[in-house]
N, C-alpha and C positions, 0 to 999 in steps of 0.2 A: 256418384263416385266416378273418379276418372275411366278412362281405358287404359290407364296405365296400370292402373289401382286394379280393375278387373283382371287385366293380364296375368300381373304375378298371381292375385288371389288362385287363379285356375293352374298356374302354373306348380305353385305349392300342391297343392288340391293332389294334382301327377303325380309330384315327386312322393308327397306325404305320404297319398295312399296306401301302398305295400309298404311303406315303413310302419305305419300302424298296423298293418295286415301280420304284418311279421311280429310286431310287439305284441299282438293280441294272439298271436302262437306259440311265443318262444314262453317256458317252464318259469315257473316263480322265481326258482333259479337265479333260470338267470337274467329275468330282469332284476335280481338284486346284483347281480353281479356287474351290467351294464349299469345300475345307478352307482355303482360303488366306485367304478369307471370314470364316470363323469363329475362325481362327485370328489375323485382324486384330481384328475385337472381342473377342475373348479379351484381346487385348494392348491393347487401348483402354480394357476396363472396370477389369483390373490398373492402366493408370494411373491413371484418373481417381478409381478408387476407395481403391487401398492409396499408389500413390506421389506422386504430385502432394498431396494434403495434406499427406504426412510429409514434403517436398520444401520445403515453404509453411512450418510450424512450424517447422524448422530455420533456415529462411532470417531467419523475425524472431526466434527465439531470439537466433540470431549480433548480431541489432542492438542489441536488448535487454539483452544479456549486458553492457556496459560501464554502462547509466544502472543494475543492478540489484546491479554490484556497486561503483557509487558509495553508493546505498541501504546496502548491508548494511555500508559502513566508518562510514556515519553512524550506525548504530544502533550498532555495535561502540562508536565515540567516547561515543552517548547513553551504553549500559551501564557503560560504564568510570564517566564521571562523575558516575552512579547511584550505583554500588557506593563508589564514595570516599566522596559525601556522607556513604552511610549508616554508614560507618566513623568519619564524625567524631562525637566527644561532641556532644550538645548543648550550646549556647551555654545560657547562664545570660541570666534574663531581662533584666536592668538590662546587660550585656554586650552582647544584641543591639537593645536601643534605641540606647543608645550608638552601635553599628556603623550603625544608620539614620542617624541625625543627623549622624553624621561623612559619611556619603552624600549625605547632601541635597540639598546644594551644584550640584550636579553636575545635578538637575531645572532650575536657573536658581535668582533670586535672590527669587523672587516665591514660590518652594514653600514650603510648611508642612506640622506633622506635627502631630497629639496622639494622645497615650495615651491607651489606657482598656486597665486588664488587661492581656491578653496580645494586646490589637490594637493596631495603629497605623493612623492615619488619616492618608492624605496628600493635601493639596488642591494640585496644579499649577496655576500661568497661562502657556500660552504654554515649553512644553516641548519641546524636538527629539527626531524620533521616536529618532536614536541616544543621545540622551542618557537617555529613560527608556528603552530597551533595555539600556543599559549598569547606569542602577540600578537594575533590576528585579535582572540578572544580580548585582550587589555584596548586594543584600536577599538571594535565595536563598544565595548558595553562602559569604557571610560572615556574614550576620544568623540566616542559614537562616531567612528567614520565606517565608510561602508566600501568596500571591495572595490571598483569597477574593473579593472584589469588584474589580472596575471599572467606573468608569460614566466613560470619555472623551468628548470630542469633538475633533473636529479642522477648527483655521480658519490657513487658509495656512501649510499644511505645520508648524501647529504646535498641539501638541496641549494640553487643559485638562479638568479634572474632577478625581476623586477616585477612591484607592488605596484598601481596607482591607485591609491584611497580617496576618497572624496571626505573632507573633513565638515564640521559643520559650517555651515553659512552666515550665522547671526555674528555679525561684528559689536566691536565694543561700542556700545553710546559715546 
């Protein structure tokens, strides 16, 4: 055994000593009374330590469990109509200009578009947030073009600036 080992063991040995000396004195009593003692912070510190939190996590798991698996049917819906997109052919270029411009409409009567390449440019005046939510949504999932710029503003609930889309790429054979 070490001398470290030695050390405490004697060191104990000290302190122990009158502590047994006294145990082997004090009335039946009240060593039940001391066990009952230790025996309540026994069951004080198992609560506070092992059951009262796993009591706590449980209890907001249960709250939790409805807003998380409203979460995961959203994501389930996002992947589904991921996976569709990516099943569709690409539109052809002059096909998904077309599909913007037949869209337009639907920004108000003030929108405009131009081409260049494979961008479109769209300048709104005065747009309802549902109404460029809805063309955004008719761009991506008919035109398949995809966002790259926005620079909006918004004046009385209605919105003005400029789109550049990137429209598909595959030209006509």
């Amino acid at each position: 055994m070490s001398a470290v080992a030695e050390t405490l063991r004697a060191h104990l040995k000290t302190v122990g000593a009158p502590l047994q000396l006294r145990w082997t004195q004090s009335s039946p009593r009240e060593q039940r009374l001391v066990r009952g003692a230790l025996a309540l912070l026994a069951l004080a510190l198992v609560w506070f330590v092992a059951l009262n939190p796993a009591l706590r996590a449980l209890r907001s798991a249960q709250t939790q469990s409805p807003q998380l698996r409203a979460q995961l049917q959203d994501m389930l819906q996002l992947q589904a109509q991921a996976q569709l997109l990516q099943a569709q052919p690409a539109a052809q270029t002059q096909d998904a200009k077309s599909l913007l411009e037949a869209a337009l409409p639907t920004l108000g009567a003030a929108a405009r578009m131009s081409l260049t390449g494979d961008r479109a440019t769209v300048t709104l005046e005065g747009s309802s947030a549902d109404a460029l939510a809805q063309w955004l949504t008719q761009a991506r999932l008919n035109a398949r073009a995809r966002p790259l710029e926005l620079h909006l503003t918004q004046s009385h609930g209605l919105w003005k600036g400029r789109i550049v889309l990137q429209v598909a790429s595959r030209e006509t054979p």
